[in-house]
C-alpha positions as CSV (number, residue, x, y, z in Angstrom):
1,X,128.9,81.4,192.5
2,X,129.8,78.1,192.4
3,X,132.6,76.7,190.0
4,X,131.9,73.5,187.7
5,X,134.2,71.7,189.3
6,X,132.1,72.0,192.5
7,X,128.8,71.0,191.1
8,X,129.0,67.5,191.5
9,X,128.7,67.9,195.0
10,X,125.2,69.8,194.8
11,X,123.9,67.8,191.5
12,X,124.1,64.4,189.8
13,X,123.8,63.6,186.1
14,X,121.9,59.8,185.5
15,X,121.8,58.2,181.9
16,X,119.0,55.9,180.8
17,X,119.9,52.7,179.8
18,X,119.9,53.4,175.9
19,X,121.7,56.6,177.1
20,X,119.2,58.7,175.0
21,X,118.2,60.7,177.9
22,X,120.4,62.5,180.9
23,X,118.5,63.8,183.6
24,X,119.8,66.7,185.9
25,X,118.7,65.9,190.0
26,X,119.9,68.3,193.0
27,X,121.8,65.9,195.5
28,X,122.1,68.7,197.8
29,X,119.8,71.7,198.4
30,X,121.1,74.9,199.2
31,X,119.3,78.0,199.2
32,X,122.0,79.9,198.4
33,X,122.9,77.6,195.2
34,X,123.4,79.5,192.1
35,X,125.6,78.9,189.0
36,X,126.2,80.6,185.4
37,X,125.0,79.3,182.1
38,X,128.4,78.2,180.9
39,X,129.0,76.9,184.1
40,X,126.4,74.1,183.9
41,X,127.4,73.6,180.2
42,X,131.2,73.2,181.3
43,X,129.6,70.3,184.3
44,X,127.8,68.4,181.2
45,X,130.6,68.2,179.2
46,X,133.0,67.2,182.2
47,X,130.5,64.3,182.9
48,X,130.4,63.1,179.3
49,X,127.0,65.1,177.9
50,X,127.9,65.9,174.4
51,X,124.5,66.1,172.6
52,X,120.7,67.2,173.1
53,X,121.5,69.6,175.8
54,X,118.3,71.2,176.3
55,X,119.4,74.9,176.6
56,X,116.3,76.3,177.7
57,X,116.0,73.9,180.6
58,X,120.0,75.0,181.2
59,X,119.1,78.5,181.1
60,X,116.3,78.0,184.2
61,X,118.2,75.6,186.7
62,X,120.9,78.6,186.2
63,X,117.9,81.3,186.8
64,X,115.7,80.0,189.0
65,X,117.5,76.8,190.4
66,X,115.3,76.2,193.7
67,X,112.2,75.3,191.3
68,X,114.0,72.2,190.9
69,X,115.3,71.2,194.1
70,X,112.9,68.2,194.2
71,X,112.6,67.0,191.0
72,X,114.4,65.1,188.4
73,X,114.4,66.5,184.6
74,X,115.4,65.3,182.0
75,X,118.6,68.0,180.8
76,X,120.1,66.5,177.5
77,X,118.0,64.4,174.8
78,X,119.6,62.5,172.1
79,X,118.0,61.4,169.0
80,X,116.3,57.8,169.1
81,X,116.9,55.5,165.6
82,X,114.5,55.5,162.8
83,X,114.2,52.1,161.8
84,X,113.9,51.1,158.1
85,X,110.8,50.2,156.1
86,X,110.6,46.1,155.4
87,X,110.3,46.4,151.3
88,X,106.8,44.8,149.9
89,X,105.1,43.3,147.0
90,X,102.3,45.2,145.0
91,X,100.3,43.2,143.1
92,X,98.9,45.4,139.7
93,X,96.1,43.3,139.9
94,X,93.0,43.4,141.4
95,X,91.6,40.1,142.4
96,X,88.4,40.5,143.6
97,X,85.9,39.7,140.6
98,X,83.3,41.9,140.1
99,X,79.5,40.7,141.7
100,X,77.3,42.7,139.6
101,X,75.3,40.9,137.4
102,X,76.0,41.2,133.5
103,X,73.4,44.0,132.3
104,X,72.9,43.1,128.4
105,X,72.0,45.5,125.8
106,X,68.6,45.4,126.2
107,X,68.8,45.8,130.0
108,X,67.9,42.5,131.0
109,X,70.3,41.0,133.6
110,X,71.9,37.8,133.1
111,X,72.5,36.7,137.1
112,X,74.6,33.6,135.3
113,X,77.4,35.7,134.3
114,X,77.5,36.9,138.2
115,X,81.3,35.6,138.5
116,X,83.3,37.6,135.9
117,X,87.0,36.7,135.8
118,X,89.7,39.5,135.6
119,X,92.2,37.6,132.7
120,X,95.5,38.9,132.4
121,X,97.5,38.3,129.1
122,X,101.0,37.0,128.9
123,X,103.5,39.8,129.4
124,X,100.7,41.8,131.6
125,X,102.4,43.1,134.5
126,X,101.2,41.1,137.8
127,X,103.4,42.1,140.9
128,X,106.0,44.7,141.6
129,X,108.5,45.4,144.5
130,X,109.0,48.3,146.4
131,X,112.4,48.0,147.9
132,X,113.2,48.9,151.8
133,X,113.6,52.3,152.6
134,X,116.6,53.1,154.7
135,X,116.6,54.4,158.5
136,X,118.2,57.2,160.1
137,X,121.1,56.3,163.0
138,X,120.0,57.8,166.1
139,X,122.6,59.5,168.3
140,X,123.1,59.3,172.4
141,X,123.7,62.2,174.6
142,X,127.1,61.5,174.8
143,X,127.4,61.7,171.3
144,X,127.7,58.0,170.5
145,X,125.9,57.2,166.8
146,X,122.9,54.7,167.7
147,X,122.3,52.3,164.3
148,X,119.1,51.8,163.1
149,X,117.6,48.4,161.9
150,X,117.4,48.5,158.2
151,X,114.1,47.4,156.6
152,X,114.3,43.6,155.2
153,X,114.1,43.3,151.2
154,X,110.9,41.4,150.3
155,X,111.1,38.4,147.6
156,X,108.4,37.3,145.0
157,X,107.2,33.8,145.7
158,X,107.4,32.7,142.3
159,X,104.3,30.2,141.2
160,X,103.4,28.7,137.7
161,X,103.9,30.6,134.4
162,X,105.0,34.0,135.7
163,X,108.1,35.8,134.9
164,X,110.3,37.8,136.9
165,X,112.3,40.9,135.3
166,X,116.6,40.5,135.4
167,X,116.4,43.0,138.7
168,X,113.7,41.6,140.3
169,X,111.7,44.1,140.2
170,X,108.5,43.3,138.3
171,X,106.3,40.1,137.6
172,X,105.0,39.3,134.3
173,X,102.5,36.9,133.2
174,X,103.9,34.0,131.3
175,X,100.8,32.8,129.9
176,X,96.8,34.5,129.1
177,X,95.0,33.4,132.3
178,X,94.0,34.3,136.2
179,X,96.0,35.5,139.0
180,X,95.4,33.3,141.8
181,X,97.7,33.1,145.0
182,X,98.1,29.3,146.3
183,X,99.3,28.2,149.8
184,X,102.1,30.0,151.5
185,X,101.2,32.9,149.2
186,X,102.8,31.8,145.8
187,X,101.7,33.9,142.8
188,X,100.3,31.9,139.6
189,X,98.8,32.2,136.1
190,X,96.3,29.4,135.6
191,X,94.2,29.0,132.3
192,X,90.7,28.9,133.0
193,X,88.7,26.1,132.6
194,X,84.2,26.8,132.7
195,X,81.6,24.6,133.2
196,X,78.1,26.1,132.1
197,X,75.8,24.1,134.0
198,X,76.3,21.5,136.9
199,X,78.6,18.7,137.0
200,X,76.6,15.7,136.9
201,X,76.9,12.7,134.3
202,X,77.4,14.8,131.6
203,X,80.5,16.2,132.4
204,X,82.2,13.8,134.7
205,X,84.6,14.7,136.7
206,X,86.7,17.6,136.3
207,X,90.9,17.8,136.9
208,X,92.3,20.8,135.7
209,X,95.8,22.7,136.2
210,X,94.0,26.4,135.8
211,X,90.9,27.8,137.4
212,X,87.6,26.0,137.3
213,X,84.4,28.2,137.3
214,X,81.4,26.3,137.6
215,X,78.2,27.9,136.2
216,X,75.7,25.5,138.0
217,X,76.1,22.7,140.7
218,X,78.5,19.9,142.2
219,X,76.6,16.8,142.6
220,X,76.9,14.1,145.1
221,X,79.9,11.5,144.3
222,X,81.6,13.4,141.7
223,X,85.2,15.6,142.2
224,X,86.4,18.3,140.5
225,X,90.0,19.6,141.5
226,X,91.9,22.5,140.5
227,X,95.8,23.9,140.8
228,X,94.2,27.0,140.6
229,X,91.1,28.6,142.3
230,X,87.5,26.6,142.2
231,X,84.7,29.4,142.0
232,X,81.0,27.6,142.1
233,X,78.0,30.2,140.9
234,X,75.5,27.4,142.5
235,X,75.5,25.0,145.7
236,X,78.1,21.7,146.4
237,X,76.4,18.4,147.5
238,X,78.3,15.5,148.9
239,X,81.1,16.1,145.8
240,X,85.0,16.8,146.5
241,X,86.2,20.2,145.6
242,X,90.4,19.8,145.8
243,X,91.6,23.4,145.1
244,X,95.8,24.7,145.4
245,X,94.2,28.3,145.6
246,X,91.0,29.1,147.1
247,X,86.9,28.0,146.8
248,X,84.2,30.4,146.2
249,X,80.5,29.0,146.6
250,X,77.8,31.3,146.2
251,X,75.0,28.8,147.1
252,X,76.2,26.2,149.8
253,X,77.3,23.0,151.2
254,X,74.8,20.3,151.9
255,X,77.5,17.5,152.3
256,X,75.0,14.6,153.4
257,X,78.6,13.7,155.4
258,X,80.5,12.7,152.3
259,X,83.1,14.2,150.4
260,X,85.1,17.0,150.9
261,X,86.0,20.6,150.1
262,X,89.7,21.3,150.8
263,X,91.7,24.6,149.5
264,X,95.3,25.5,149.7
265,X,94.2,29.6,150.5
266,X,90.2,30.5,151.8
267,X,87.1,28.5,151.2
268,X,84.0,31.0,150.7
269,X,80.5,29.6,151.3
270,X,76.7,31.2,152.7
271,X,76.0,28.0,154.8
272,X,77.5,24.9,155.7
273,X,75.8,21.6,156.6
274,X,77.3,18.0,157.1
275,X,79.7,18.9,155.3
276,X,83.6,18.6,155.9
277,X,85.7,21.4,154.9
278,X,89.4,22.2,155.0
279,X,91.2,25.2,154.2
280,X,95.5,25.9,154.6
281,X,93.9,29.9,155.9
282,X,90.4,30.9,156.3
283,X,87.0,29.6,156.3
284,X,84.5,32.7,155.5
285,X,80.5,31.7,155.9
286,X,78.0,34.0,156.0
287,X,75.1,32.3,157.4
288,X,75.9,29.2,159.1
289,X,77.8,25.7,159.7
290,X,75.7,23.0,161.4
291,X,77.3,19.5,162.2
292,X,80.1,19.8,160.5
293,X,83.7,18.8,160.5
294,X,85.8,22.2,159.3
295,X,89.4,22.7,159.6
296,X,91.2,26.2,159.0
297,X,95.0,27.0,159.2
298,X,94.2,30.5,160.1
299,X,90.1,31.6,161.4
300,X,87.0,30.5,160.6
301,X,84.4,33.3,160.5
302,X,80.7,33.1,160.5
303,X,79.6,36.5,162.2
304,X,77.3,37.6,159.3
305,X,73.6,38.1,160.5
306,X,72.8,34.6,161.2
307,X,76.5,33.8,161.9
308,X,75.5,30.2,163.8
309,X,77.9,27.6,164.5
310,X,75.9,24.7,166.0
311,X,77.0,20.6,166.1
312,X,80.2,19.2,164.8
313,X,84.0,20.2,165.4
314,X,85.3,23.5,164.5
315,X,89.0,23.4,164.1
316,X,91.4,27.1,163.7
317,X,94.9,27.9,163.7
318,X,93.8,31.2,165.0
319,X,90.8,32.0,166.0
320,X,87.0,31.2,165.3
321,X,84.4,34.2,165.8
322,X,80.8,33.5,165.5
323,X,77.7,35.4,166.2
324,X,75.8,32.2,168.3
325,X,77.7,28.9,168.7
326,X,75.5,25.7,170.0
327,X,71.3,26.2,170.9
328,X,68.8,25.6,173.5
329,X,69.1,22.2,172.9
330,X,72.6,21.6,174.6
331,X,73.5,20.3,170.8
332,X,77.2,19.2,171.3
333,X,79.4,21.3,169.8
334,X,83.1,21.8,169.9
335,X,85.2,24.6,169.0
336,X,88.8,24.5,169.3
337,X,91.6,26.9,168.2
338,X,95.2,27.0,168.3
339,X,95.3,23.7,166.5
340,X,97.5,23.5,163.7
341,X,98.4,20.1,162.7
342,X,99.5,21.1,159.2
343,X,102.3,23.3,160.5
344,X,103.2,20.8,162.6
345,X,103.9,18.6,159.3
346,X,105.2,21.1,157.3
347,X,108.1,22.2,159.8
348,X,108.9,18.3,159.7
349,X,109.1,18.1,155.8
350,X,110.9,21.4,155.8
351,X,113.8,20.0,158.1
352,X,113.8,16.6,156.2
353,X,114.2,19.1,152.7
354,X,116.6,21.1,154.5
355,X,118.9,18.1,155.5
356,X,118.7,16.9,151.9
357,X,119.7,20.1,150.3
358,X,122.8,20.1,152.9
359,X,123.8,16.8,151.4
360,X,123.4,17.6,147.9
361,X,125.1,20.5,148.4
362,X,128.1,18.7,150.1
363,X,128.7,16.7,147.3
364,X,128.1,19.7,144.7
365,X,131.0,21.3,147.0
366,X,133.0,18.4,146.6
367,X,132.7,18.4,142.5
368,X,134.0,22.2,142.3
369,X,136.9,21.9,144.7
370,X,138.3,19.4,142.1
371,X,137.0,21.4,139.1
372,X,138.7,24.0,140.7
373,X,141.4,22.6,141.4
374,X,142.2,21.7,138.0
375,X,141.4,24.7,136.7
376,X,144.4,26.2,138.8
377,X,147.0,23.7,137.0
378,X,145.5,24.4,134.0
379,X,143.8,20.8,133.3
380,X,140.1,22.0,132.6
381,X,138.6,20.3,129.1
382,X,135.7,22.5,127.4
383,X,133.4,19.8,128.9
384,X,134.6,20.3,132.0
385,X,134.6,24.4,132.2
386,X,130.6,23.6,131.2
387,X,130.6,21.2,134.2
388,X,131.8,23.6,136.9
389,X,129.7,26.6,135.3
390,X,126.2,24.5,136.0
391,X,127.5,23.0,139.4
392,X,127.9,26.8,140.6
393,X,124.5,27.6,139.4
394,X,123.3,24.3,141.2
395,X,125.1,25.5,143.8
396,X,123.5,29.6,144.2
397,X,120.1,27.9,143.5
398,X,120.8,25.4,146.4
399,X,121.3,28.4,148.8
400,X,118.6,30.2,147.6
401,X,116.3,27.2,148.7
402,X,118.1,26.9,151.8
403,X,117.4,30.7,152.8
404,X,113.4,30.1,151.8
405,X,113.3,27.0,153.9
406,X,115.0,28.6,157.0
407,X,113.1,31.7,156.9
408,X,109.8,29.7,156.8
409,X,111.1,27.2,159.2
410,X,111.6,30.5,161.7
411,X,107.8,31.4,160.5
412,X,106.3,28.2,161.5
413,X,108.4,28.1,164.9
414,X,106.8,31.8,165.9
415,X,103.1,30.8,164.9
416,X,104.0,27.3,166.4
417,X,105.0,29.5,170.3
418,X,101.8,32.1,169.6
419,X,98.8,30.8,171.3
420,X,98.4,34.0,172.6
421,X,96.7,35.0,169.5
422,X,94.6,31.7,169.9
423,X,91.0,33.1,170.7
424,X,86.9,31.9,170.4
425,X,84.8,35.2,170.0
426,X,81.1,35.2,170.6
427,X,79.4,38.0,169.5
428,X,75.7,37.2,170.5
429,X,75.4,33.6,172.7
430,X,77.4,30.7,173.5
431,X,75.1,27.9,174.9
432,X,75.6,25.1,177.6
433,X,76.5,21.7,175.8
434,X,79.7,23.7,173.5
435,X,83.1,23.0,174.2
436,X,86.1,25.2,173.6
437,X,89.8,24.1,172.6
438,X,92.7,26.2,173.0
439,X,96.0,24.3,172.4
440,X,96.2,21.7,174.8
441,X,93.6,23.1,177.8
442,X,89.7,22.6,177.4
443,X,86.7,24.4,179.0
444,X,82.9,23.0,179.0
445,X,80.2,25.7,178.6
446,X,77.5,24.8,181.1
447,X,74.9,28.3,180.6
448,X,74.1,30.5,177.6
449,X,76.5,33.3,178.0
450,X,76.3,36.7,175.8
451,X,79.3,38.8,174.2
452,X,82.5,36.9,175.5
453,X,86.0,36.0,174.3
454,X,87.6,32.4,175.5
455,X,91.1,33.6,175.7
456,X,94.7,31.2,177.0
457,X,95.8,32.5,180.2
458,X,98.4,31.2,182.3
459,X,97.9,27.7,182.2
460,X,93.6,27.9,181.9
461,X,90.8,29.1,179.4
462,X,89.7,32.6,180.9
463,X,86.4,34.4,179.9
464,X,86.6,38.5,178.6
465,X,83.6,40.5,177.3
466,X,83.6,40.7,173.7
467,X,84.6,44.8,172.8
């Protein structure tokens, strides 16, 4: 029998890194090594292994200790950290609008009343948090606690007429309205304003701080804009659509190269066609987009069954997936992803904001260190004591703005670094005359080629079968 104290000459204990795991090796064989139980426990504990001792495994090296002469296993295992749940925002509101067409009493179907809206009323609850759920510390085998990373708190982004409760909690409409979501994900209650018919000469333009639904058409040369969402039942000619939120066409574009359709969130649409279209996310078609000039923050995607992309420039933050992109023609057409000039403005208005909000709040600093200063000798006048009670909310409302502006500021900088996720997906054909963009490095397609990804790699545009 060999003592504890001994052991160290026939076996060696190694940590991983995170010291969750020890792991037992024989340094020396012997055929005639053998040890107790307690004596293996006693070596563990002399070399620091407090936790996780796998007793079984203990209980075998100590019976049958040759079947481990050439291995390494792993003898003590310590817990590993749970990390915390990030909190999130529910919204109690559904805002997908139902596509059925109205069924009247007498069963006809009315297929104008196809968009129907889902109103709130003021008070209605919108949006509720669900705060961050904690972790659980891990522990080493040496008995050392591990700390987990606690789940962030999530914030409401706070739109027009909407409420939130004194904990934060809950989100209540201010006003009767729709629930629409503008750029950067702000939560709003805009009225709604409806057009039934087109917009021609008879209703002139249209400028509206709500939602607009449009029961008919746009027609060439005249605008309608919107704080809100735009939702068209019929087809857009060479008109500009201006919405905060997002665009829903159910007919199409036929933009004769005038005008413009530009929404803070998605733009919806069947088809496409010299037209020019900008969204701050996605771009959705389901048929097609032929010669025209599209810009998306995030995708564009036109992978329904025709899902054609052919002329034009096709512009993503992300990526763009089509079913064919160009024809047998060799039509030019360019597609180009991980371009995203608006982030690149917004991170420069952010730090310009961010510089002014440090000197506002320099000189609100300023103000209370008097104010407060007084107040110590006893000097403060009732106008005064209001004075200093508004500079500190001035001044909690100023860090508040500074903490948004940061955290998006970091946002920006990661999608900014990411052109990893930067990708062109073909499902059916590319053809010769397209061009693909990703970031700064551009690849000319020369033959129709079927199922393939154009991915950033390492300095060049590589091909991958589409999966």
């Amino acid at each position: 029998m060999i003592g504890h104290y001994a052991l160290n000459q026939y076996v060696s204990i190694t940590l991983s890194e995170d010291k969750g795991i020890a792991y037992f090796q024989f340094s020396k064989r012997d055929e005639s090594f053998s040890c107790s139980v307690e004596e293996l426990e006693s070596f563990l504990y002399s070399q620091d292994i407090r936790y996780g001792i796998q007793h079984d495994i203990v209980r075998r090296i100590s019976t049958n200790p040759e079947e481990y002469f050439f291995s390494r296993v792993p003898i003590a295992i310590g817990d590993s950290p749970v990390d915390g749940v990030d909190g999130r925002i529910i919204l109690a509101v559904d805002l997908e609008e139902d596509r059925k067409p109205l069924e009247k009493a007498d069963g006809k179907v009315d297929y104008k009343e196809l968009v129907r809206l889902h109103n709130v009323m003021r008070g209605q609850l919108i949006a509720r948090k669900v705060p961050p759920q904690s972790g659980q510390n891990g522990r080493t085998v040496t008995g050392e606690e591990l700390p987990y990373k606690p789940g962030k708190e999530a914030r409401f982004k706070i739109g027009k007429n909407v409420l939130v409760d004194q904990d934060e909690t809950a989100m209540y409409a201010a006003i009767d309205g729709l629930v629409t979501l503008t750029d950067k994900g702000k939560v709003n209650v805009f009225p709604v304003y409806e057009v039934n018919g087109d917009v021609d000469y008879s209703t002139g333009n249209i400028d509206f701080v709500g939602t607009v639904v449009i029961r008919g058409n746009v027609l060439t040369g005249f605008t309608v804009k919107s704080a809100g969402d735009i939702r068209v039942v019929g087809g857009v000619e060479g008109a500009e659509l201006l919405a905060g939120g997002s665009i829903e066409i159910t007919g199409g574009i036929i933009g004769y190269n005038k005008g413009l359709v530009s929404a803070g969130q998605n733009v919806k649409v069947s088809f496409i066609q010299d037209g020019n279209v900008v969204a701050g996310e996605d771009v959705i078609v389901s048929q097609s987009i032929m010669h025209s000039n599209i810009r998306a923050g995030h995708d564009v995607l036109c992978n329904g069954t025709k899902g054609l992309i052919v002329g034009g420039i096709v512009q993503a933050g992300e990526r763009v997936v089509a079913r064919t992109i160009g024809n047998t023609m060799s039509t030019a057409t360019a597609i180009e992803v991980g371009v995203v000039p608006e982030l690149r403005n917004e991170i420069n208005e952010l730090r310009q904001e961010l510089r002014q909000l440090k000197e506002n709040e320099d000189k609100t600093d300023k103000a209370l260190y008097l104010l407060n200063q007084l107040a110590n000798n006893g000097q403060l006048s009732p106008d005064k004591v209001a004075l200093r009670v508004k500079l500190n909310a001035t001044k909690q409302s100023h860090l508040r703005d500074e903490r948004r502006i940061r955290e998006r500021i970091l946002e920006i900088e990661r999608m900014l670094e990411d052109t990893g996720r930067a990708k062109v997906e073909v499902v059916k054909t590319i053809y010769g005359g397209s061009k693909i963009v990703i970031g700064r490095y551009t690849r000319f397609v020369k033959d129709p080629t079927e199922r393939v990804v154009f991915i950033y790699n390492e300095g060049d545009i590589t091909i991958a079968p589409y999966i």
